[in-house]
N, C-alpha and C positions, 0 to 999 in steps of 0.2 A: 297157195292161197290160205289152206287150213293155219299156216303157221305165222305169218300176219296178222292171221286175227287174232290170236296170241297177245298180240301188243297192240288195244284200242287206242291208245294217248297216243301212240306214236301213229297212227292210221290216221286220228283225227288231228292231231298237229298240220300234218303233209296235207291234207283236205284243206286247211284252213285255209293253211300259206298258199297252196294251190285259188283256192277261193278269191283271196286277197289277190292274188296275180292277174287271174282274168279281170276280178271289176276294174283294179287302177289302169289297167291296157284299156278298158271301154268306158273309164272317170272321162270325162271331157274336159281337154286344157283351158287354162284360165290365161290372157294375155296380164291383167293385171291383178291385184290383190290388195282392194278398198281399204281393206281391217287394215293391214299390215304399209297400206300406200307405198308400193311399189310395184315395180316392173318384173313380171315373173318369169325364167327360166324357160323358151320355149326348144321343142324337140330340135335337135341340131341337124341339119344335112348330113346323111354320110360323106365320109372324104378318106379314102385311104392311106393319102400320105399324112393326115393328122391324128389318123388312127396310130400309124406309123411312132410317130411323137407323142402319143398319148394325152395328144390336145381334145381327139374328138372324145376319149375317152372320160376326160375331166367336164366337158361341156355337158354329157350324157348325164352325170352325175348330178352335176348340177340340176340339171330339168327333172330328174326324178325324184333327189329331193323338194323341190319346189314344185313340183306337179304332184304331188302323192296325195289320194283320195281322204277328204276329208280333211284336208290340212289347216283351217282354223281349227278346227273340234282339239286336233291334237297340239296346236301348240298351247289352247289355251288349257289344258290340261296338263303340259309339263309346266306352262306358270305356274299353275296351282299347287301341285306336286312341291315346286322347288321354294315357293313362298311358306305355306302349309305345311307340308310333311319335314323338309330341311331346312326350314325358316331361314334362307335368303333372303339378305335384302338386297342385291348384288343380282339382277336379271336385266338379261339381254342389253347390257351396258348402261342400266339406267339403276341408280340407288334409288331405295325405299324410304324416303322422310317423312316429314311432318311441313306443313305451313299453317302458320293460324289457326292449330288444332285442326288441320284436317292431312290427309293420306295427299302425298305429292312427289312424285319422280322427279330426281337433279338425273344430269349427264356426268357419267362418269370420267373425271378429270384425274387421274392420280398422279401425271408426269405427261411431260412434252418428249413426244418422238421427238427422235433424232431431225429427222427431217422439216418438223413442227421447228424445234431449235431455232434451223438455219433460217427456215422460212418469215418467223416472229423478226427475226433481225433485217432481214431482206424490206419487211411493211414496215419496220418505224422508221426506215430511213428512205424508202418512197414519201411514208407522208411528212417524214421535216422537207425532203427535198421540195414539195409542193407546199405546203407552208410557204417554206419560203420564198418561192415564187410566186405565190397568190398572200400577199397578205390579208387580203377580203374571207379567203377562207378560216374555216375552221374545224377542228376536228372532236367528233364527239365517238366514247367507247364506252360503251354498254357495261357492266358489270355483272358475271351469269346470277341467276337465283341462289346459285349453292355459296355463293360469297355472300350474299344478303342474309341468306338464310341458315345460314354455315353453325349455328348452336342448334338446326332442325333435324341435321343430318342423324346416323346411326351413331353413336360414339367410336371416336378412334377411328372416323374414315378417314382415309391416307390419302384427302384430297391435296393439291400440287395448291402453291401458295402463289392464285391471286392474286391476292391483294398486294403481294410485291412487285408480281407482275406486273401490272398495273402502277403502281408509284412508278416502276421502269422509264411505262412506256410515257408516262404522261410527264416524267421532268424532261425526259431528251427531247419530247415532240414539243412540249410547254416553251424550248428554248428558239422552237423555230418560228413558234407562232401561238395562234387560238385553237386552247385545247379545253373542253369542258368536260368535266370530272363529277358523277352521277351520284357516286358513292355516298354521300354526306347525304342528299336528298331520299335517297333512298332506304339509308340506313332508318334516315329520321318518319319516315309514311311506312316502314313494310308491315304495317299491319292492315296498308289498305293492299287492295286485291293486283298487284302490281305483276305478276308472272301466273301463268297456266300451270295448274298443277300436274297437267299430262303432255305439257308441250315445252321447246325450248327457247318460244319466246316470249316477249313482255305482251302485257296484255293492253287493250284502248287504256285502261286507266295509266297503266305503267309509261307508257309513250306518251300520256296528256300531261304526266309530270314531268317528263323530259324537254316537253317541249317547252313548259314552263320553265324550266330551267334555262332553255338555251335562247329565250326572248329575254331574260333576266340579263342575261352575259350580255346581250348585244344590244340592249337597250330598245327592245321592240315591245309592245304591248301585246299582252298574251288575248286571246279572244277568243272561247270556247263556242261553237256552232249553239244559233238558236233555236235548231230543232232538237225535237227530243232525242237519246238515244235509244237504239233499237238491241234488246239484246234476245240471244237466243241460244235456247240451251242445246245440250247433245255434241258437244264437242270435245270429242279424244285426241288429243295433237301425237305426235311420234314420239313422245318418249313411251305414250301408251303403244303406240304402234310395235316400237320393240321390244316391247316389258311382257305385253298381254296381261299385265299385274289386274287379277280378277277381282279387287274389292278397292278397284281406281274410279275417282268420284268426278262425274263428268263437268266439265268447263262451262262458263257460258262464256260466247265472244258477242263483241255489242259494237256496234258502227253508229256514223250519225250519217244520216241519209241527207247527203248534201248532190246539188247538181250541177255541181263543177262540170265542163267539159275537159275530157281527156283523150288525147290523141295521142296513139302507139304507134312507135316508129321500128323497124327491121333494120339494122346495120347494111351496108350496101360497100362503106370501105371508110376513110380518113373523114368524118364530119360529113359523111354522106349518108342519107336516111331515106327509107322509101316506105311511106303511110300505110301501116295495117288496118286501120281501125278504128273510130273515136265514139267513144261513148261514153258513160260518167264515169265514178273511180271506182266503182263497185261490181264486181261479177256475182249477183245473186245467185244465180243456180248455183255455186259452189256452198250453199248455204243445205242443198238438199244431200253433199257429199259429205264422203269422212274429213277431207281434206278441207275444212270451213276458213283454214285462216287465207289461202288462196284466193279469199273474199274479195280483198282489199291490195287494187294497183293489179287489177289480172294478171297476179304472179311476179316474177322478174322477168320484164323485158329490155334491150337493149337503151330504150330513151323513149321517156313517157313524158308529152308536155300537156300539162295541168291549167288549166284557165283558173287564175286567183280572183279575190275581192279584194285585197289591198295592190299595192303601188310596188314598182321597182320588178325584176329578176331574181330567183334563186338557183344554184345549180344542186339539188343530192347527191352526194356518189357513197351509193349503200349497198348494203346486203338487206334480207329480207324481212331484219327488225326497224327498217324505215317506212315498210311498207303502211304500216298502222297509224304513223307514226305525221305522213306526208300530208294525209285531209287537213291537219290542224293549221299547216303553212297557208292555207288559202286564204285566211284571216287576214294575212300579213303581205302577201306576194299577189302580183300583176300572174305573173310566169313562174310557174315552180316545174324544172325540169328537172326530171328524174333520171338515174343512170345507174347501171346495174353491168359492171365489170365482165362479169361473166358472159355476157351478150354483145361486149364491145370491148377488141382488144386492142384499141389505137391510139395514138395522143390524144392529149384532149386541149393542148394548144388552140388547135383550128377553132373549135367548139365555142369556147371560152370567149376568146378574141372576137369571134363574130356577134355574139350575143349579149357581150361584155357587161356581165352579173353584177351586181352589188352585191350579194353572196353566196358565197360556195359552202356547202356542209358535208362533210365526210362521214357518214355514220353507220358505223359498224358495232357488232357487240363480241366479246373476246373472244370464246370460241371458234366463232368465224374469222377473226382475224388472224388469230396466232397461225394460221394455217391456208390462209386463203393464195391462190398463187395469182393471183386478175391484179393485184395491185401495182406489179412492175406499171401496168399503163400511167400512172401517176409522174412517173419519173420517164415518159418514152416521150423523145422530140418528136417533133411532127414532121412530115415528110416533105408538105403541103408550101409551097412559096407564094 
């Protein structure tokens, strides 16, 4: 004993670490984790034959990282640390820019996986095949903020080149059909508030100039809601989520409180729907979470029908920068049915044929699409006689 105490650092070291060990064993686990919006890590079942294989090993690992006490304090401290001390601008896959004179996260894009590759090729040739099949439809692709805003970046980021991408995809898809192309409009307004500076989608204004773009192309008159809108601040979308970037200037997201009714439908199999739900388009309590954009279309669900104020049918088949994007169709549409790939993986033959739209919009924005694997349904016959 006399000779331990010899070495106080190293007593109090082993205290410490000891210290630390009992609180995180009696930290209480968290299922979810608001800051960060996601699903956390919980304690794994033992299993000896996964032990065996070093599965249960890897899952353990996992939950300990994820469950370790006090775990916002700490990551938001190696943000700071790696922003601060190592001037990164390069955290948790989100780059450090500029918009409009203010602090704003892009997704880091520098090159398409492999997998990305095959995938990008596998969607433009789903959507000519449906083009071409629906000539009513048409297809519209988002262009990210970091193409808009690509002189805001760090200099010399070795971002992956967009905008060819995109010429790509929109002369092969242009040759099957109606494709609208954002880029020009967008280039020409980015100085109005058109993307989230802490999120990786377009914001109400950015989707209200889209959609004027895409009543332009189709010859529909544009109709902005005559109520006011409602905006509200305190909004961090996920590129803050992953970034934790500590001097990130919060969002405001703004809706127009319209009271369309809307009924949510649950997949059941081939054009078969079984009713969740109807209520208007808006999930306000997501207004009191981190997660605010969630506001608008309660999330993606499999097929959402909209009660319009104008004439005719639309069909959506989006990802979740339509979601913002959808109230403004009410203007214009009887019916604006929404559909969200990822919730329905069937033909949409059946669908179409019975409902038989005056138009179809496809709208996705690149990111999601270079990568998205839901789009084969586009191109899958139907089973259905």
């Amino acid at each position: 004993m006399k000779k331990l105490l010899r070495y106080p650092v190293l007593i109090l070291f082993f205290g410490i670490l000891a210290l630390f060990t009992v609180v995180d064993l009696l930290y209480p686990d968290r299922e979810y984790s608001e800051l960060e919006n996601t699903t956390l890590q919980q304690r794994p079942a033992f299993n000896l034959s996964r032990l065996v294989n070093n599965q249960w090993t890897a899952d353990y690992g996992d939950y300990v990282k994820e469950q370790f006490m006090f775990r916002d304090t700490w990551i938001d401290l190696q943000s700071r640390s790696e922003s601060l001390l190592l001037q990164k601008v390069e955290i948790g896959g989100q780059i450090e820019g500029q918009a409009n004179g203010q602090e704003a996260l892009y997704t880091k894009q520098f090159n398409l996986k492999e997998s990305e590759v095959s995938q990008l090729e596998k969607n433009i040739q789903y959507v000519c095949q449906f083009l071409e099949k629906y000539p009513n439809a048409a297809f519209m692709l988002a262009p990210s903020a970091s193409l808009i805003y690509a002189d805001q970046l760090p200099a010399d980021t070795p971002m992956l080149d967009e905008e060819g991408y995109l010429d790509e995809i929109f002369a092969r898809t242009g040759e099957a059909g109606q494709v609208l192309d954002l880029r020009q409009e967008f280039t020409a307004n980015r100085e109005e508030y058109l993307y989230y500076r802490t999120d990786h989608h377009w914001t109400t204004q950015g989707a209200c100039l889209a959609y004027e773009v895409y009543c332009k192309q189709l010859g529909l008159t544009p109709s902005l809601p005559s109520s006011a809108a409602v905006y509200v601040e305190g909004f961090y979308g996920t590129g803050y989520s992953a970034s934790r970037l500590w001097n990130a200037q919060e969002d405001v997201i703004a809706y127009y409180p319209l009271d369309n009714a809307m009924t949510v439908y649950d997949t059941m199999g081939e054009n078969s729907f079984k009713e969740r739900f109807t209520a208007g388009m808006y999930d306000t309590s997501k207004l009191e979470t981190r997660d605010k954009y969630a506001l608008f279309l309660y999330g993606n669900n499999a097929l959402s029908r909209i009660q319009g104020n104008g004439e005719g049918k639309i069909l959506v088949i989006k990802d979740s920068y339509a979601n913002c994007f959808v109230p403004f169709l009410t203007a214009n549409f009887d019916q604006i049915d929404v559909m969200d790939l990822r919730s329905y993986s069937y033909s949409l033959d059946a669908l179409i044929q019975e409902n038989q739209y005056d138009q179809i919009l496809i709208l996705y924005n690149f990111q999601s699409f270079k990568a998205d694997g839901f789009l084969s349904a586009l191109a899958r016959p139907s089973t259905l006689q």
